[in-house]
C-alpha positions in Angstrom: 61.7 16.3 0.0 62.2 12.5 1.1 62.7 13.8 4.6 60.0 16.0 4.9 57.4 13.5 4.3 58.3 11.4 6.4 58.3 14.1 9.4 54.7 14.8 8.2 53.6 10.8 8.2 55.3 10.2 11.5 52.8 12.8 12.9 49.7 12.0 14.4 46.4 13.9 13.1 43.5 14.4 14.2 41.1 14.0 11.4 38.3 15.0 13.1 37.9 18.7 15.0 37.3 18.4 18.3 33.6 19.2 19.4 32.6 21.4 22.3 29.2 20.4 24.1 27.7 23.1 22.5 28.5 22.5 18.6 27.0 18.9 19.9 24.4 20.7 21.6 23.7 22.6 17.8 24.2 19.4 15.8 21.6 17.4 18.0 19.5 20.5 17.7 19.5 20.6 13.7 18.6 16.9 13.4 16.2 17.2 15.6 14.3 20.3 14.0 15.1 17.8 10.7 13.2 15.3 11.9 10.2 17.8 13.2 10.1 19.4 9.7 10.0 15.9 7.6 7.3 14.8 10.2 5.2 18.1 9.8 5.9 17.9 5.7 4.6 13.9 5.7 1.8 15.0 7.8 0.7 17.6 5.8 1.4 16.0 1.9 -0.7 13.2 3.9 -3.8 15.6 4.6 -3.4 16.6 1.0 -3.8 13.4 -0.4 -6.7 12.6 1.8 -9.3 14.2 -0.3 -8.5 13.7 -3.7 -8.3 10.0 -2.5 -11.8 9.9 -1.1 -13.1 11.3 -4.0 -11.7 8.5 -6.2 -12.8 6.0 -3.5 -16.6 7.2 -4.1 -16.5 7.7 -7.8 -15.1 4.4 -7.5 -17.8 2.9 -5.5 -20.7 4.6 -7.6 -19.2 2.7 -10.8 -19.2 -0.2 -9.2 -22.8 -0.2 -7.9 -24.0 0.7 -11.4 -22.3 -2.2 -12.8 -23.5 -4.5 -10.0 -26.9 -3.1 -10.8 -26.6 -3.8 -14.7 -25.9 -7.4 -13.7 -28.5 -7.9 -12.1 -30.6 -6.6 -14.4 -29.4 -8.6 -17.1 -30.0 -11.3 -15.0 -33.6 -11.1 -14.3 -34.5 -10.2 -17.6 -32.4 -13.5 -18.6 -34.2 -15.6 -16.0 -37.6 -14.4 -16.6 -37.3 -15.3 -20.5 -35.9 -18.6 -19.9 -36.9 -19.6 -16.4 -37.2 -23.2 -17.4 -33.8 -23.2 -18.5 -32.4 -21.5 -15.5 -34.2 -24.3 -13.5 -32.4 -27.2 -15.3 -29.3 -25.3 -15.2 -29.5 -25.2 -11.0 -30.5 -28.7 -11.0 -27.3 -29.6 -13.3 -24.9 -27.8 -11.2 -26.4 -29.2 -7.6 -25.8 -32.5 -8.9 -22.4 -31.8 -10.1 -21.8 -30.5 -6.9 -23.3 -33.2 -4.7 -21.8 -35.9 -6.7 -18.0 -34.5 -6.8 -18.8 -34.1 -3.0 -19.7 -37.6 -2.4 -16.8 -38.8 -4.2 -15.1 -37.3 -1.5 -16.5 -38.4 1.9 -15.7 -42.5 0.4 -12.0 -42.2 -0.1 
């Protein structure tokens, strides 16, 4: 048994099959028609997503205008109640301002 293993390692094989230019021909063929299929599948699972997307986009967009609309109502209402207070407030906060900017240009 010795013996004939070592007749079959002293061969040289040929793991792979050799390829004509046709079965190259088919293998280039089938990755290629791969390829076409993921890019038509991408494209279309794409198209599909497009709508519901938009949709979400707008519903989106029409919460956040009624929000920025509730602000802002809120905010007049709160201004025209205290506009006195809303007066001082800007005054406080443009001298803050002014003075932490003039702190700056010195140095």
């Amino acid at each position: 048994m010795a013996a004939k293993m070592n007749s079959m390692s002293k061969e040289p094989r040929d793991p792979s099959p050799s390829l004509t230019q046709e079965d190259v021909f088919r293998l280039r063929q089938t990755a290629t028609d791969a390829v076409n299929d993921m890019d038509f599948t991408g494209a279309a699972r794409a198209s599909e997503a497009k709508s519901p997307l938009k949709e979400l986009v707008q519903h989106l967009q029409g919460e956040g205008s009624e929000k920025f609309e509730g602000i802002l109502n809120t905010s007049r209402d709160f201004i025209s109640k205290r506009p006195l207070f809303c007066v001082g407030a800007a005054l406080a906060v443009g001298i803050l301002i002014g003075l932490s900017h003039r702190g700056r240009s010195r140095n």
